[in-house]
DOZAMI-211807 format. One line per field, with one value per residue (C-alpha): residue number from 1; x, y, z; residue in one letter. Coordinates in Angstrom, 1 decimal. Each point is the difference from the previous one (the first is absolute). Layout:
N
k: NUM ...
u: X ...
v: Y ...
w: Z ...
r: A ...
This chain:
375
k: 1 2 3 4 5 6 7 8 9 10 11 12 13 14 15 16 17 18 19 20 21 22 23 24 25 26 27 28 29 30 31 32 33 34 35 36 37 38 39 40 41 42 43 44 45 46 47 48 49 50 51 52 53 54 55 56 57 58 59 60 61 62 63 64 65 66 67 68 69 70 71 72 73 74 75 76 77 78 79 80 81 82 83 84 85 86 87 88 89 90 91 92 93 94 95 96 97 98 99 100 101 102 103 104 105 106 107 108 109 110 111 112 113 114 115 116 117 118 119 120 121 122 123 124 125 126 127 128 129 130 131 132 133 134 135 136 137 138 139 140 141 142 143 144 145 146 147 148 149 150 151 152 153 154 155 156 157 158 159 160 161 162 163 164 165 166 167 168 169 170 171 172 173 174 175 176 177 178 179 180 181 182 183 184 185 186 187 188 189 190 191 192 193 194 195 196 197 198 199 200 201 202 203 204 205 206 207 208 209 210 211 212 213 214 215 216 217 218 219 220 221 222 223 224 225 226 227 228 229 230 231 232 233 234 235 236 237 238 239 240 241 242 243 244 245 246 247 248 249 250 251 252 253 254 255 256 257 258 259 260 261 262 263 264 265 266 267 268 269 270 271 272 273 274 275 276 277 278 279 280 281 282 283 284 285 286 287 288 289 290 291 292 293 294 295 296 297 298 299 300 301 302 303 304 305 306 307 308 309 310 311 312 313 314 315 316 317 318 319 320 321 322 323 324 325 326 327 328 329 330 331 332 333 334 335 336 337 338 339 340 341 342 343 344 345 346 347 348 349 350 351 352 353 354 355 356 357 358 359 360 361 362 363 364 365 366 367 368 369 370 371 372 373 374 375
u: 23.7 -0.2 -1.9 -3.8 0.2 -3.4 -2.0 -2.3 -2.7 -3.8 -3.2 -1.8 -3.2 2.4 1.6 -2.9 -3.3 -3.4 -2.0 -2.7 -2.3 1.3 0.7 -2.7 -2.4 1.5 3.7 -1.7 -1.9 2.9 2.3 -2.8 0.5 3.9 -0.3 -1.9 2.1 2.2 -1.1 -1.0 3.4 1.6 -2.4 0.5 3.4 0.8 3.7 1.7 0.5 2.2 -1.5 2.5 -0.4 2.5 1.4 1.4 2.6 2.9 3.4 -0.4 -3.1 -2.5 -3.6 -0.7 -3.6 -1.3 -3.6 0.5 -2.5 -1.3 -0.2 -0.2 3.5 -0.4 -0.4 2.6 2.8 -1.4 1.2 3.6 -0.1 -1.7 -1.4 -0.4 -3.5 -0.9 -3.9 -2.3 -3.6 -2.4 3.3 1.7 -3.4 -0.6 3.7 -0.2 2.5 2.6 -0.8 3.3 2.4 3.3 2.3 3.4 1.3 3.5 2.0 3.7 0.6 -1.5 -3.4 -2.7 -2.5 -3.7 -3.7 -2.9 -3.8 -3.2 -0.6 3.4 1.7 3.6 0.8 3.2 2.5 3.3 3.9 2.3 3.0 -0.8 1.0 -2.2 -1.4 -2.1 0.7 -1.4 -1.1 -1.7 -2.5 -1.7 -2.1 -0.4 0.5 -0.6 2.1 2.8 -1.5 2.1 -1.1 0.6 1.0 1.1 2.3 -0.7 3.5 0.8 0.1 -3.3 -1.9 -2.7 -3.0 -3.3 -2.9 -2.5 -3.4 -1.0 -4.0 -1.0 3.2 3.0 -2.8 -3.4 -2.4 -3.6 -1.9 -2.1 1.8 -2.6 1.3 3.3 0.5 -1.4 1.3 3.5 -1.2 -1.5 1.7 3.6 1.3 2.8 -1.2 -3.4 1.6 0.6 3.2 -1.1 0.9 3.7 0.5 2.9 1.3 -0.2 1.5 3.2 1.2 -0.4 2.3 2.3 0.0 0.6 1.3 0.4 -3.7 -1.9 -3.6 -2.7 -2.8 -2.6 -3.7 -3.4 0.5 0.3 3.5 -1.2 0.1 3.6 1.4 -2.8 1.3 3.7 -0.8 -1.9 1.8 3.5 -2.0 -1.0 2.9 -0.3 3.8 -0.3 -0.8 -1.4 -3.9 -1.8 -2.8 -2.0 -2.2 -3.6 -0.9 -1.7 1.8 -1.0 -2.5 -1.5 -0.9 2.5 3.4 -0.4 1.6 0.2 1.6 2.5 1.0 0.6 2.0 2.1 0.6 0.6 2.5 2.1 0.5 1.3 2.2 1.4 -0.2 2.3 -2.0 -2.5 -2.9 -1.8 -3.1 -2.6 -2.9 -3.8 -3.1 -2.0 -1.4 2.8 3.7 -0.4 -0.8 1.9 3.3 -1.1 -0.5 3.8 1.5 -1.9 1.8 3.5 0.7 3.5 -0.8 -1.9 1.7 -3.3 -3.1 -1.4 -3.8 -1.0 -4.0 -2.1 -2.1 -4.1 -0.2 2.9 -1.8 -2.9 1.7 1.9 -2.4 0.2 2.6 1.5 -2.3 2.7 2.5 3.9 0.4 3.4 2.8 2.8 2.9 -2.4 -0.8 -2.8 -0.4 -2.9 -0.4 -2.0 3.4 3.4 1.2 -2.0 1.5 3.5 -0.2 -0.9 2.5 2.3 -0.7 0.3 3.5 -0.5 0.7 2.5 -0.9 0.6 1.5 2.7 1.2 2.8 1.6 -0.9 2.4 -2.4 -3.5 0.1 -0.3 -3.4 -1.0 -1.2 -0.3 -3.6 -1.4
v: 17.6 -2.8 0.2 -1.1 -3.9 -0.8 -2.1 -3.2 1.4 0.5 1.3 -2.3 0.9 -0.7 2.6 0.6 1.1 -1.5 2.8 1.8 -2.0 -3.3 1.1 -1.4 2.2 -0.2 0.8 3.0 1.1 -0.4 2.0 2.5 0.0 0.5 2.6 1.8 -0.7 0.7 3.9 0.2 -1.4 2.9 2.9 -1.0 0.1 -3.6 -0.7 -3.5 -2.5 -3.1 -3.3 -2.0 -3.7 -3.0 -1.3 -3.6 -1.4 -2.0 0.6 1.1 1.6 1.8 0.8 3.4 0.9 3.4 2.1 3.3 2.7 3.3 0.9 2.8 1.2 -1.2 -3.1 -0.4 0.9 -3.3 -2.3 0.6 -2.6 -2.7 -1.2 3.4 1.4 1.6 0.2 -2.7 -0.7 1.7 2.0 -3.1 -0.8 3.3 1.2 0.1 -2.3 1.6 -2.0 -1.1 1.8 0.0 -1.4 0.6 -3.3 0.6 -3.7 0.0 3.6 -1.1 1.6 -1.6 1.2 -1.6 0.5 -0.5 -1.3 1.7 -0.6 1.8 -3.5 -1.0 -2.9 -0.8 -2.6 1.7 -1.4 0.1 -1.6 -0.1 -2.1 -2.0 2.0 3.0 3.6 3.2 1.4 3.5 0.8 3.8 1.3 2.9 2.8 -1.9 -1.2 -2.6 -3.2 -3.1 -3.0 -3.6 -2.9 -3.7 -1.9 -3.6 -2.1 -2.3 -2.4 0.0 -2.8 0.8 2.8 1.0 1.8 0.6 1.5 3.2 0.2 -2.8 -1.7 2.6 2.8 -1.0 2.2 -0.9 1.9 -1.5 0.2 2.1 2.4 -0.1 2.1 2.9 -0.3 -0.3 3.2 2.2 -1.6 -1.2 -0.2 -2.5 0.6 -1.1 -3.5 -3.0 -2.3 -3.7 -2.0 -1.7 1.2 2.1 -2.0 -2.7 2.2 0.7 -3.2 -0.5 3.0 -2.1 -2.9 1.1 3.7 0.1 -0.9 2.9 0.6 1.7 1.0 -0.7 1.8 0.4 4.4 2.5 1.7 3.0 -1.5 -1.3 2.4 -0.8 -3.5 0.7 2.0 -3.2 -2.8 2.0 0.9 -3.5 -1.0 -2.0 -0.4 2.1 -0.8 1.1 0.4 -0.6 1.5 1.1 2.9 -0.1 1.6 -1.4 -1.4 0.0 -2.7 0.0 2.5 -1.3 -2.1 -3.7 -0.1 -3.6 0.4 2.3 -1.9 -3.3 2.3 1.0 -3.5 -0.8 2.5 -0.9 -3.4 1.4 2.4 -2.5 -3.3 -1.4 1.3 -2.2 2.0 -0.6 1.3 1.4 1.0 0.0 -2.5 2.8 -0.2 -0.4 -0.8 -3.6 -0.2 2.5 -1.7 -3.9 1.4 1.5 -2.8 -2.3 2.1 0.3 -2.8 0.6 4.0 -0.9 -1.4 0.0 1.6 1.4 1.2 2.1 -1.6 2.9 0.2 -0.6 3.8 0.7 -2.7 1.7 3.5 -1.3 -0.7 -4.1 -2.5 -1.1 -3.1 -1.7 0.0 -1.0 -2.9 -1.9 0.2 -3.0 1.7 2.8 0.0 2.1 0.9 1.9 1.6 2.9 2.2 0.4 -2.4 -2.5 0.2 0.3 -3.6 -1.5 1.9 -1.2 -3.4 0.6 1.2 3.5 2.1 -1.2 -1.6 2.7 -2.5 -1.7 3.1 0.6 -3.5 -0.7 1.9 -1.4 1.1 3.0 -1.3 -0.4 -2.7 0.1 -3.5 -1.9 -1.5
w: -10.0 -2.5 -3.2 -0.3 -1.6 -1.6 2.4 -1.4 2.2 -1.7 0.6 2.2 -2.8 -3.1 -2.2 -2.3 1.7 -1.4 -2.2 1.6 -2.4 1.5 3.8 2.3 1.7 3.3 -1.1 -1.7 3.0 2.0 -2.6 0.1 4.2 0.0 -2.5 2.8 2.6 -1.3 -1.5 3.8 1.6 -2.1 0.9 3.7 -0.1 0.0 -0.8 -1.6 2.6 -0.1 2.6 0.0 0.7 1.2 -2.6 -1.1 -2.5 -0.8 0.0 -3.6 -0.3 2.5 -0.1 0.6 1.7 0.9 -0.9 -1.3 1.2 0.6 3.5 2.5 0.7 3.5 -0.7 -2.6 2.5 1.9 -3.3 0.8 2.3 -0.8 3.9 1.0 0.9 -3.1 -1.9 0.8 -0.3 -2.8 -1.3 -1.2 -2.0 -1.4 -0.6 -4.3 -1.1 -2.7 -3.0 -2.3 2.6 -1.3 3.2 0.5 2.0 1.5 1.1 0.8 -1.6 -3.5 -1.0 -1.9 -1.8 0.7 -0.4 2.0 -0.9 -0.5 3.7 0.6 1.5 -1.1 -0.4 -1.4 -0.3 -0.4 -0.7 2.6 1.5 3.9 3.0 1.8 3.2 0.6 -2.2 -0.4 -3.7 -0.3 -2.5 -1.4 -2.0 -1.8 2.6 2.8 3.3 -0.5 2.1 1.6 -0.6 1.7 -2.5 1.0 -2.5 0.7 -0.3 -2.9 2.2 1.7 -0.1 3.1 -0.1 1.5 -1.9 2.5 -0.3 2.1 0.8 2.4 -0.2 2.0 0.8 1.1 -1.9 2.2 -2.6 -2.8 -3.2 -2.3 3.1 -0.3 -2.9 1.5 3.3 -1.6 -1.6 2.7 3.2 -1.5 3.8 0.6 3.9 -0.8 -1.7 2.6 -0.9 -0.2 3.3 -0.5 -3.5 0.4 2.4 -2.9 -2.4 2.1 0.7 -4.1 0.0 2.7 -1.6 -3.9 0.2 -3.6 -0.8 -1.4 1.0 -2.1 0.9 -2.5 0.1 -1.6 1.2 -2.0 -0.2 2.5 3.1 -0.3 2.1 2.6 -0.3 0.1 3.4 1.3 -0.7 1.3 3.4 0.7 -0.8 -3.4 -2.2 -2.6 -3.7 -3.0 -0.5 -3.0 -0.4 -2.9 -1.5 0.3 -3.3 -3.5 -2.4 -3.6 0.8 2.9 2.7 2.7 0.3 1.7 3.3 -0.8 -3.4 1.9 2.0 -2.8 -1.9 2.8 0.6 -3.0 -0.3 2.7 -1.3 -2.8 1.5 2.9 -1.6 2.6 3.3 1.8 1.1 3.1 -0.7 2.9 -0.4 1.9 -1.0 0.0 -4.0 -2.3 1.3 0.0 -3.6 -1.4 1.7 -1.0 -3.7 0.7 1.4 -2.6 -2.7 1.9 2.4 -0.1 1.0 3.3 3.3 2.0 0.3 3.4 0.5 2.8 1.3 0.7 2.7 -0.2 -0.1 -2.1 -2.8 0.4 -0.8 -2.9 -1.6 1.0 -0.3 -3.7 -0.8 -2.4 2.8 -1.1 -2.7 1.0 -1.8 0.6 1.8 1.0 3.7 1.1 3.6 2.2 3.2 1.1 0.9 0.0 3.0 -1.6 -3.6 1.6 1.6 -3.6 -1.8 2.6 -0.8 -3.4 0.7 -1.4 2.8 3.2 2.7 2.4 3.1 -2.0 -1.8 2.2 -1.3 -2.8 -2.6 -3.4 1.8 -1.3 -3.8 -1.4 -1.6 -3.4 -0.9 -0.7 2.8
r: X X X X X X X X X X X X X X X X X X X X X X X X X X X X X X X X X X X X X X X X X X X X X X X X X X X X X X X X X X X X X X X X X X X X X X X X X X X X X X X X X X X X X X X X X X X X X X X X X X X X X X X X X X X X X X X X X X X X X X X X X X X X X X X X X X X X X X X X X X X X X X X X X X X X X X X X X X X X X X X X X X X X X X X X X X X X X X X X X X X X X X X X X X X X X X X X X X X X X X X X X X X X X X X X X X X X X X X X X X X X X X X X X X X X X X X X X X X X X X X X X X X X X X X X X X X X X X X X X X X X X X X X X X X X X X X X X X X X X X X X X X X X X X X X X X X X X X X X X X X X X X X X X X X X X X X X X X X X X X X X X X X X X X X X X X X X X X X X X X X X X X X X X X X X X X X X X X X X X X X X X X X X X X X X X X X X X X X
């Protein structure tokens, strides 16, 4: 095996935690919680477990995602697999995370050394030297199982990619959204989840059409119901990709993380790290999509190849919570399309030329290209 490099990966809370005097209340109540569970998880029993999550890179770098746990021995044999049936419901919520986990990441035979947060997540960007395509790294912790884990390399050469939104957008959720967080909790059933009309219809011929386009999955849920996710979007048939999700805990000041904030930051981040990919951004106009993407596409014109909102029903407005009242500012180059489902985004983006038109494929040798220009 090959020695253990140093990765650049930190602690998602930075290196240095806050004094007690400084720490906000709600990060010292929540410190206080772990500390129980985690005194609990150990007189039960409990045992280190690795969740791994899909990861994403470059062909010289990849970032590493997993949660690091204690959980019933059962359920830890699930994790070895990530789509395989393993805990759900209340027991993702009330597993203790292992705070600062030291993580031994293994990709291509070399070992690196990483460590998780306070909330137990990793997330770390790591060195490698990769081909474009689909491998499999395995993380542990501790005394733990070794776990697999999915990553996608994007090419070099890329220039097309999705990041799609999950609630409302490729699963219809019907529940009011102060409801949503417990029914993720309690219920966490990818049976009980209904795939939006057309969507992954609309996601495959992307696939088709640019095979080499990456698609992320980008969400306001917390990291424990990723696997719940995984299982869902596979059995209804969705390409596979990354999801970013985030941790629902304080930080040092304020009681929770901004969903919205996550997911700037996220998008902010992938211009960064794929400068020369076009994003096709979808979303729902449920509340916040519109604006968060117009701010995005405002900020990176040259990042965004088009930007598709799914129309929620009457009901569906009404169980979101109503429909974003700014609506999308335009952006020259940007097109923005609607439709209430998948056929009907499919026939714009067709337009647009981003994904084939399906009855000339078969003689047309350049239909298959996307195109990335301004419109």
């Amino acid at each position: 095996m090959k020695p253990r490099p140093q990765s650049d990966a930190v602690d998602n809370e930075g290196p240095t935690p806050l004094s007690k005097g400084r720490r906000h209340l709600a990060m010292r109540l929540d410190d206080a919680w772990l500390g129980f569970q985690t005194r609990l998880a150990i007189r039960r029993g409990r045992v280190e477990t690795v969740i791994p999550y899909t990861g994403y890179g470059s062909t010289s770098w990849v970032r590493v995602l997993a949660r690091i746990v204690r959980s019933d021995p059962r359920d830890a044999a699930g994790h070895t697999n990530p789509l395989q049936e393993s805990m759900r419901g209340w027991r993702n919520f009330t597993s203790a995370p292992v705070a600062h986990a030291s993580v031994q990441v293994t990709i291509d035979g070399t070992v690196h050394d990483v460590v998780a947060d306070r909330g137990g997540v990793v997330d770390a960007r790591i060195p490698v030297a990769l081909d474009a395509g689909w491998h499999t790294i395995t993380l542990r912790s501790g005394e733990s199982e070794t776990v697999e884990a999915p990553v996608e390399i994007v090419a070099d050469d890329a220039v097309f990619g999705v990041v799609s939104d999950i609630d409302d957008t490729v699963m219809v959720t019907a529940l009011p959204r102060p409801f949503l967080a417990a029914w993720n909790t309690f219920v966490l059933n990818e049976h009980a989840r209904t795939p939006t009309p057309g969507m992954a219809v609309l996601y495959e011929r992307i696939a088709r059409t640019a095979p080499s386009a990456p698609v992320l999955y980008l969400s306001t849920g917390a990291w424990n119901v990723a696997p719940t996710l995984s299982r869902f979007l596979s059995r209804n048939l969705y390409p596979a990709g990354p999801k970013l999700l985030t941790d629902w805990g304080p930080t040092p000041d304020r009681w929770f993380r901004s969903g919205q904030e996550h997911k700037r930051t996220s998008l902010e981040r992938l211009a960064e790290e794929f400068p020369n990919i076009k994003w096709l951004l979808v979303g729902d106009d449920g509340q916040h999509d519109e604006a968060i993407y117009s701010e995005f596409a405002q900020r990176h014109p040259a990042s965004v190849r088009a930007i598709a909102i799914r129309q929620l029903s009457a009901g569906e407005a009404v169980l979101a919570g109503g429909r974003s009242k700014s609506g999308g500012q335009p952006t020259p180059g940007v097109p923005w399309i609607y439709a209430p489902d998948g056929a009907g985004m499919s026939a714009q983006l067709e337009e647009l030329g981003i994904i084939r038109n399906e009855v000339r494929s078969a003689d047309d040798p350049e239909e298959g290209e996307v195109t990335t220009g301004s419109d």
